[in-house]
C-alpha positions in Angstrom: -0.9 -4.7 -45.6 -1.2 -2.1 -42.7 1.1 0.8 -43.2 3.7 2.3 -40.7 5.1 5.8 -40.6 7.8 6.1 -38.2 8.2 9.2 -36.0 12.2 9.7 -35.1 14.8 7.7 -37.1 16.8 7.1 -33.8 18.4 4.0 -31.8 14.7 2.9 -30.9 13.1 3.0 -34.3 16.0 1.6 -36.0 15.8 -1.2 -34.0 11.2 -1.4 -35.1 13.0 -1.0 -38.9 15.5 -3.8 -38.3 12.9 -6.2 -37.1 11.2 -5.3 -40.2 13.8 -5.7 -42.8 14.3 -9.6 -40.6 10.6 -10.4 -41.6 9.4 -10.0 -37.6 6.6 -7.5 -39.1 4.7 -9.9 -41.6 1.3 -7.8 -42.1 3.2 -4.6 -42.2 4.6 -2.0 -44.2 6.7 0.8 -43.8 6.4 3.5 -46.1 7.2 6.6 -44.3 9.9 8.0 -41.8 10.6 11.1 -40.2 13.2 12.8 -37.9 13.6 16.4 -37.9 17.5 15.7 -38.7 17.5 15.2 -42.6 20.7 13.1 -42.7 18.9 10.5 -40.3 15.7 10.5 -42.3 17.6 10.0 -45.3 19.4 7.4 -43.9 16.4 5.7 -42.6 14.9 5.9 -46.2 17.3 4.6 -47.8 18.1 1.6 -45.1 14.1 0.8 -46.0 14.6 1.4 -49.3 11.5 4.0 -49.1 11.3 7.2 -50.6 12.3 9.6 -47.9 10.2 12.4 -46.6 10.7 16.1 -46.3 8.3 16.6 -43.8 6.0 15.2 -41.1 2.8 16.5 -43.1 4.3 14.2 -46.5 4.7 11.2 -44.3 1.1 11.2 -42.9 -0.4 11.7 -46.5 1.2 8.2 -47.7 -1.9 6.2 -46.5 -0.7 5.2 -43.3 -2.9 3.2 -40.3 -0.2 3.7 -37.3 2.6 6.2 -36.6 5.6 4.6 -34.5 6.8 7.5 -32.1 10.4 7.2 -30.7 11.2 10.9 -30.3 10.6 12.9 -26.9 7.7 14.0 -24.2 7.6 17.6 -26.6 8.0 16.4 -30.0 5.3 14.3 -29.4 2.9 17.1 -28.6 3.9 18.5 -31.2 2.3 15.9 -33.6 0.0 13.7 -31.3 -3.1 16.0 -32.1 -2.3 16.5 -35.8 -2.1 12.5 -36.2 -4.9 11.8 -34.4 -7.3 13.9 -35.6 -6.2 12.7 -39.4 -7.4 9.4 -38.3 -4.2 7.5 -37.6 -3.4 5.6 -34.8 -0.2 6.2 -32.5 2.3 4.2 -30.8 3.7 6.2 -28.0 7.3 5.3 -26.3 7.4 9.1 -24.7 4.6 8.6 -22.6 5.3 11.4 -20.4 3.7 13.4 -23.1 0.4 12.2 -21.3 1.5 13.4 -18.1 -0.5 16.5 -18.0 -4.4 15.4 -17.3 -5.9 17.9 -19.1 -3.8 17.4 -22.1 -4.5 13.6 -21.5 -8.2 13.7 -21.3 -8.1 15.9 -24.7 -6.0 13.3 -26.3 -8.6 10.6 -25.2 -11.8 12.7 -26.6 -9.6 13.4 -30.0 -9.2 9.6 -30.0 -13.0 9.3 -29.4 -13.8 11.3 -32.0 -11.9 10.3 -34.8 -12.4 6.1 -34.4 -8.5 5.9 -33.6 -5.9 4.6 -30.3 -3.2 5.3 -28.3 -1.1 2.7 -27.8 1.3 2.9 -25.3 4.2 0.8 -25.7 5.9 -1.0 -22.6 9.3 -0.2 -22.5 11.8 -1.1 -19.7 8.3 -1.9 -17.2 6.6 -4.5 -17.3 3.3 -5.9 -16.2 0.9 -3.9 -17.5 -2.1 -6.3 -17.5 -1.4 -6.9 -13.3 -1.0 -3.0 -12.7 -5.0 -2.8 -14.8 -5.9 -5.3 -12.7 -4.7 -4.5 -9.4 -6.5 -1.3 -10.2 -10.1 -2.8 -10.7 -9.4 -4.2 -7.8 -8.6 -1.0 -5.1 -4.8 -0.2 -5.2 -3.7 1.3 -2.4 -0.2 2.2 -3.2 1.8 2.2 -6.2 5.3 3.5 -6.7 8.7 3.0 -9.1 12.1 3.1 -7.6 14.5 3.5 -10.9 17.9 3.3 -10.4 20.6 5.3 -12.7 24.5 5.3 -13.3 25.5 9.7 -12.6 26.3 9.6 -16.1 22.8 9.3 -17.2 21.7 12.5 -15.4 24.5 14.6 -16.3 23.4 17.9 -18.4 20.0 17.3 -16.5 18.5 19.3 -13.4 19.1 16.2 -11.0 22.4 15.5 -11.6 25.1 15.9 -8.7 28.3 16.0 -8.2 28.1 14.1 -5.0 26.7 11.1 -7.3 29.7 9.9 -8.3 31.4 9.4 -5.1 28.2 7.3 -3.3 25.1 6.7 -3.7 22.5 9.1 -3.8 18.6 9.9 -4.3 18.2 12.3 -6.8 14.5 13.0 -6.8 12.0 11.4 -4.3 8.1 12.9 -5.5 5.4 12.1 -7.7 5.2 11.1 -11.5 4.3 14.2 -12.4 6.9 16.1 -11.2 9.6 13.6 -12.0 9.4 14.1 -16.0 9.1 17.5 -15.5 12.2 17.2 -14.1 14.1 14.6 -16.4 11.6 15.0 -19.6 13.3 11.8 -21.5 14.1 9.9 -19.3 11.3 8.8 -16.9 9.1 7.9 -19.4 8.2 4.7 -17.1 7.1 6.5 -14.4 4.5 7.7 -16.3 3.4 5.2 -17.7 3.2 3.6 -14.4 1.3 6.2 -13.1 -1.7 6.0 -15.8 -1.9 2.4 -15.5 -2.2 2.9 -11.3 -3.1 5.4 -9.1 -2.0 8.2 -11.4 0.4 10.6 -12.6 -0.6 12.9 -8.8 -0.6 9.4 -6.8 2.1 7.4 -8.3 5.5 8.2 -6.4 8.8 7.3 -8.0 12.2 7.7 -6.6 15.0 7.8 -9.3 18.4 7.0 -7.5 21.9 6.7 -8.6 24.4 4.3 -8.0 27.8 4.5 -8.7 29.6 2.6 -11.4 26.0 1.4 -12.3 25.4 0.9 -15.8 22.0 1.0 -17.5 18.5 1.6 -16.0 16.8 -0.5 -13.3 13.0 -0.2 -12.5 11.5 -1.8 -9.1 7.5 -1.3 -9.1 5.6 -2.2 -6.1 2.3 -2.2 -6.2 -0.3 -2.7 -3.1 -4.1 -3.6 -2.4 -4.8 -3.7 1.2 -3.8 -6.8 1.9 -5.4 -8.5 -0.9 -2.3 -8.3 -3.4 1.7 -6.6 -3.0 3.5 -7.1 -6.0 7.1 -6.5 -6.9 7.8 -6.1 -10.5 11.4 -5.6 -11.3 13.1 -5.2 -15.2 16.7 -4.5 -15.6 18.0 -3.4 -18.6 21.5 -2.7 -19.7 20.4 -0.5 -22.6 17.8 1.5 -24.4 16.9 -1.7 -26.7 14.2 -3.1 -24.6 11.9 -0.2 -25.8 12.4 -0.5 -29.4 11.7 -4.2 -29.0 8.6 -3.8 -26.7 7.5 -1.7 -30.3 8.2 -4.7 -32.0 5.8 -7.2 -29.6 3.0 -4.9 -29.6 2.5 -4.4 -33.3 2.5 -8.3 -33.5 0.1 -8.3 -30.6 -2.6 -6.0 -32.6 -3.0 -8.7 -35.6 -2.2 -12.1 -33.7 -5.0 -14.2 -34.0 -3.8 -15.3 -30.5 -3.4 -11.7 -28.1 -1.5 -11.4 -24.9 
């Protein structure tokens, strides 16, 4: 049996222990979970009927091959190096931890030199093997437009007041400024960016609309004239990403692999 440590005992990892508990995960085990909030953790424990973990440190020493990360861009960094360089593999849903290139090249020789991966999980995009391809091949353009209810940028440094009465285009720049400007919640644009033209190339546009409720993301992708593509995922809620967890760890032991 491979062994799982989660990272974050939120919406998105509950959903990777649900699947779990419903027998989705044959091959796996899950013996650890962390959160930095002890009544989650201890929730999560017990819902896995695991012993629960006091720290981050405990849960990596219980023999584990893959940590499941469902935290944020910063609580990541805060353990991506640490994993990694204890020889354990990571699944990454707050992939705009890889947004800065230096810290992403570091993380590719730490994954070099201790024999393990970085798996980036899908999320709400999708078409990750036509955006690696597209790039073999000479893109030209790449962007994301994703589109927002105000209420999901409120508390943020896009939001507006002016959102809730039309229609309005809150940021319009690269990948790498947009998650420095929302840091949870244009994950996809990153992960966009690293599979295109990258994080300095890759332009996103993250609009509102109002009444709108959940998240939209439009990618068009260009080469020349050779291929345009217009990939488009809506998604009502969050869900999608713990899911897209879910598909991937299946992926890595299918005899048969998307």
């Amino acid at each position: 049996m491979i062994k799982l440590g989660l990272y974050g005992c939120g919406k998105l990892n509950k959903i990777v222990a649900k699947c779990y508990k419903e027998g989705l995960l044959e091959g796996y085990e899950i013996v650890g979970c962390y959160s930095k909030t002890a009544k989650s953790r201890e929730e999560m424990a017990n819902y896995l009927g695991i012993e629960k973990c006091d720290t981050y440190d405990e849960m990596l020493q219980r023999g584990i091959s893959y940590v499941v990360e469902a935290t944020n861009p910063k609580a990541t960094i805060d353990i991506l190096e640490k994993t990694l360089s204890k020889k354990i593999n990571v699944i990454l849903l707050s992939i705009g931890a890889l947004s800065d290139e230096n810290y992403y090249e570091k993380i590719k020789g730490l994954c070099c030199k201790n024999g393990v991966k970085v798996h980036l999980a899908s999320g709400a995009i999708c078409g990750f093997e036509v955006l690696r391809t597209a790039k073999l091949m000479g893109l030209t353009k790449a962007s994301l437009t994703n589109t927002k209810g105000p209420k999901a940028l409120e508390g943020t440094a896009l939001y507006n007041k002016e959102m809730n009465d039309h229609d309005f285009v809150a940021f319009n720049d690269s990948a790498y400024e947009a998650i420095r400007n929302l840091p949870t919640g244009i994950n996809v644009g990153v992960a966009t960016a690293l599979a295109t033209k990258g994080v300095h190339d890759t332009k996103i546009k993250i609009q509102t609309k109002k009444d709108f409720i959940g998240d939209s993301q439009c990618i068009d992708i260009e080469c020349g004239d050779e291929i345009k593509a217009h990939l488009d995922v809506y998604s009502k809620t969050s869900a999608i990403a713990g899911y897209s967890v879910v598909a991937l760890l299946q992926n890595l032991i299918s005899p048969i692999v998307f």
